[in-house]
C-alpha positions in Angstrom: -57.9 91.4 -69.2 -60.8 93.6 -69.6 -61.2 93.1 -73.3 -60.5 89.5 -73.2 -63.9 89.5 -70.9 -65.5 92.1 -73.1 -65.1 89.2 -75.9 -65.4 86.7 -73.8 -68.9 87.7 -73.1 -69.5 89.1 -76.5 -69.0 85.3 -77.9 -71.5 83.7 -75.5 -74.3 86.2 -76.2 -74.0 85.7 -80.1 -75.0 82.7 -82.6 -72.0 81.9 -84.6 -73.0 79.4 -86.4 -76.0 81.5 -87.8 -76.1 83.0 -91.4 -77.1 86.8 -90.9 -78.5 89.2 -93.5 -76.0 91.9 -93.7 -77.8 94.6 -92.2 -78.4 92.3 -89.1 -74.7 91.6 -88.7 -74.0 95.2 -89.0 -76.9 96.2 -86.5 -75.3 93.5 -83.8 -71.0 94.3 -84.3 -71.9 98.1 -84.2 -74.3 97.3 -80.6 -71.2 95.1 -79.4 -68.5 97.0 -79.8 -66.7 97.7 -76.4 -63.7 99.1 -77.3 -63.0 103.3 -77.4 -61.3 103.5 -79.9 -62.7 103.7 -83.8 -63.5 100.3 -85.3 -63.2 99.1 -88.5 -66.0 97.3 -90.6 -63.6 94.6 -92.0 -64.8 92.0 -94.3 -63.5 88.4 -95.7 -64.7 86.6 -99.0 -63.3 83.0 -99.1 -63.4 82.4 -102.5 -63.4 78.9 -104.4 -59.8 78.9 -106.6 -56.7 77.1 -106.6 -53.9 80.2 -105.2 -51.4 77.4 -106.8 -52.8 78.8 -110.3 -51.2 81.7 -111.1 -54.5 82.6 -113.3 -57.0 82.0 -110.8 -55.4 84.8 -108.6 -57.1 88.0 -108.0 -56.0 91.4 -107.4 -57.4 95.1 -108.4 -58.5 98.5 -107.3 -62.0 99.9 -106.5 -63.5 102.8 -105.2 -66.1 102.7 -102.0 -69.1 105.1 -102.9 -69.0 105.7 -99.0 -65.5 106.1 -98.8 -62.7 104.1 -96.0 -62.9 106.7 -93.2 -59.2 106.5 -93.1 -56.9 109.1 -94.0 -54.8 107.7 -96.8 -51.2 109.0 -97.3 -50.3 109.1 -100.7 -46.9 110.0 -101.9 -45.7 110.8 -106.0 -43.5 110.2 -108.0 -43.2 113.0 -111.4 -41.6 115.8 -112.3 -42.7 118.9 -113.5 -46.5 119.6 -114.7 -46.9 116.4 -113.0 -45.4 116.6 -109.9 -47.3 120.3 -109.5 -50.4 118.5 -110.7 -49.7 115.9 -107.7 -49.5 118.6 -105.3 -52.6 120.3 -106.6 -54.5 116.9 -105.7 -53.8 116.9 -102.4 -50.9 114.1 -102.5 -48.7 114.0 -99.0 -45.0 113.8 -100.8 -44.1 114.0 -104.1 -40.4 114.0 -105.6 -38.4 112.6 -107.8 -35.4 111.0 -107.4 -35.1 112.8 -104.1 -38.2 110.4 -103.5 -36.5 107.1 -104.5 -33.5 108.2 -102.2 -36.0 108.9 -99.3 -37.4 105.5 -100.1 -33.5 103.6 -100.4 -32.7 105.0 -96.8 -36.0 102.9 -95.7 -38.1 106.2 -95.2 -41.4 105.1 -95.9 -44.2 107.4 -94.4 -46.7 107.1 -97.1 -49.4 104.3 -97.3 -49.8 104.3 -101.6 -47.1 105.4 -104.0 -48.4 106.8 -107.5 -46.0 107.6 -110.6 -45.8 108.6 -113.7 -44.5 106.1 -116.4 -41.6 107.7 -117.3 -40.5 107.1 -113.4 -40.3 103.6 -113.6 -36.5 103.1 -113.9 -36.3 104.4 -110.9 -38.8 103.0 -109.1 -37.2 99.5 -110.7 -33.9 100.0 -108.3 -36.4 100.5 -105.1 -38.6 97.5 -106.1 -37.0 95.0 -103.4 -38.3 97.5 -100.9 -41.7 98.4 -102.6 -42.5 95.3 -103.5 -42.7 93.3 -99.9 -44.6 96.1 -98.4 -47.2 96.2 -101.1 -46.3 99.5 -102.5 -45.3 98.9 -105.7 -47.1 101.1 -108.3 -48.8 98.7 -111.4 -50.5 99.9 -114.4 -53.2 97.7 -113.8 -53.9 99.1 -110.5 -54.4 102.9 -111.6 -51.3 103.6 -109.6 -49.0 103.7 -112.5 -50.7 106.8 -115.3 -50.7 110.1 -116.6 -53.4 111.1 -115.3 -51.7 111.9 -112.0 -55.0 114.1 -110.7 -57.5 111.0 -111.0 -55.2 108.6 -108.9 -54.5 110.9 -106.3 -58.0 112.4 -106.1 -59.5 108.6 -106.2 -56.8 107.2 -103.4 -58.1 110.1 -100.7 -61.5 109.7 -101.9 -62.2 105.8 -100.6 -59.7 103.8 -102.7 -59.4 99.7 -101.5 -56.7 97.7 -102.9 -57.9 93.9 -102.7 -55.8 90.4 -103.5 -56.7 87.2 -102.5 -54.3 85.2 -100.0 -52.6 81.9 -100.0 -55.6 80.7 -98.6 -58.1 81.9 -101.5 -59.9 84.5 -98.8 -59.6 88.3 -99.9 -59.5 90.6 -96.7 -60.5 94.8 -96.8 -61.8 96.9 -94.4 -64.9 98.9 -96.0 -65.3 101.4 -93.4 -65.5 102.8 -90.2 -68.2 100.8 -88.0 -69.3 104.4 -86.8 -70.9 105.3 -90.3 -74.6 104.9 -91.3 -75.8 101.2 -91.1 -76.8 101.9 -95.1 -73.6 103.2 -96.0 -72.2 100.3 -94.7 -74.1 98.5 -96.7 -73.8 99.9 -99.9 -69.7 99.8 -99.0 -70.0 95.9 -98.7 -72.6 95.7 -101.9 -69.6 97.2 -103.9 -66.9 95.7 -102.9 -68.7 92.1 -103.1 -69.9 92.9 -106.5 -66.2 94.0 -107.6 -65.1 91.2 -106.5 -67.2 88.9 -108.7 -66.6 90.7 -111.6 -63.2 89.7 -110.6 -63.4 85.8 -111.6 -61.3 84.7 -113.8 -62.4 82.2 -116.9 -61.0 79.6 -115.8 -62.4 79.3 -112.7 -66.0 77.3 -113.8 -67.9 76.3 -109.8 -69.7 79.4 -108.0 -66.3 81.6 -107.4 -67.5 83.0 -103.9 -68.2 80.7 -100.9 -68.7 82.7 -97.9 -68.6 86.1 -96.9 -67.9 87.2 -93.3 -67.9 90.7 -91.8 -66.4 91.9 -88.4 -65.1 94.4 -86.3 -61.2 95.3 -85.7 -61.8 93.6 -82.2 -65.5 92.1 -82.3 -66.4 88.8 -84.0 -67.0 87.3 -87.2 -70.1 86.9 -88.5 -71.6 84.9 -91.9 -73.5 86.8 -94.0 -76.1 85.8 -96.6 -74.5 86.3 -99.9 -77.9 86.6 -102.2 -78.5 89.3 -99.9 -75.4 91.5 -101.7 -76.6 90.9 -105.4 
């Protein structure tokens, strides 16, 4: 009951309907926050395509200078100077097709999975499971490569994965609302500016329409989207 109150009173003290510069909307959810635990800064870009086009969907990969703030797990799939080169990264699990088993059984303690390319028959029978959980490695996300080092040293380092819903809105949380107000900033800068360079051709209009930021339990707020170029 107490956070319903804390939110309660947090949405009467607060113009919604106001467009906020970013660092103002960052300043207010980092004052507001009444919860004990660590917040996220979570942000949402509605974006202006047609999710029924197959082309005008986005998805990708991209690093936050400032990094998430949350520990990502990061299990691999290789063998040999790979799998050691894994381990030498820093990844959580590697294996083979002891890994693929693991996975089979519906043992999944990892939050990204990495291979190398010769891995992908295997990874091809545990696709029904990746695949609805997000997991599934893709060349064009970095997660499928050789260069095992680079994608395992990048995922620990601040790595966001980003696709756009049913709905056109693409939804990522850029770090934790604890960190310096600027580091924020330069987080959300990034992230809004990978996601432009995301528009595809055949979208023609102005491809973002709004951007929102807000905390895992505060509110959202609209921020001023010249502000981020």
């Amino acid at each position: 009951m107490k956070k319903s109150k804390n939110k309660k009173k947090l949405l009467e003290s607060i113009n919604l309907t106001k467009i906020y510069e970013p660092l103002e909307a960052i300043k207010i959810l980092k004052e507001n926050s009444y919860v004990k635990f660590q917040e996220t800064l979570e942000v949402a870009i509605n974006l202006r395509i047609d999710t029924k086009k197959s082309d005008q969907n986005i998805k990708g990969m991209l690093n936050l200078p400032k990094g998430t703030g949350k520990n990502i797990r990061v299990a691999v799939m290789a063998k040999g100077d790979k799998a050691s080169e894994a381990k030498d990264a820093g990844a959580d699990l590697v294996g083979d097709s002891d890994l693929a088993d693991k996975i089979s059984s519906g043992k999944i303690d990892f939050d990204l999975l990495i291979a190398t390319p010769d891995m992908m028959p295997s990874i091809g029978k545990i696709a029904k499971i990746l695949g609805p959980k997000g997991l599934m490695p893709n060349p064009k996300l970095g997660t499928v490569t050789q260069d095992i080092k680079t994608a395992v040293t990048n995922s620990k380092a601040g790595q966001v994965k980003f696709k756009n819903d049913k709905a056109g809105i693409v939804h990522a949380g850029i770090g934790k609302l604890s960190f310096d107000e600027k580091d924020l900033i330069e987080n959300l800068k990034t992230f809004y500016s990978s996601i432009n360079k995301s528009k595809p051709d055949t979208v023609k209009a102005a491809f973002v329409k709004k951007i929102t930021i807000a905390s895992t339990m505060g509110v959202g707020l609209e921020i001023n989207v010249a502000s981020l170029r």
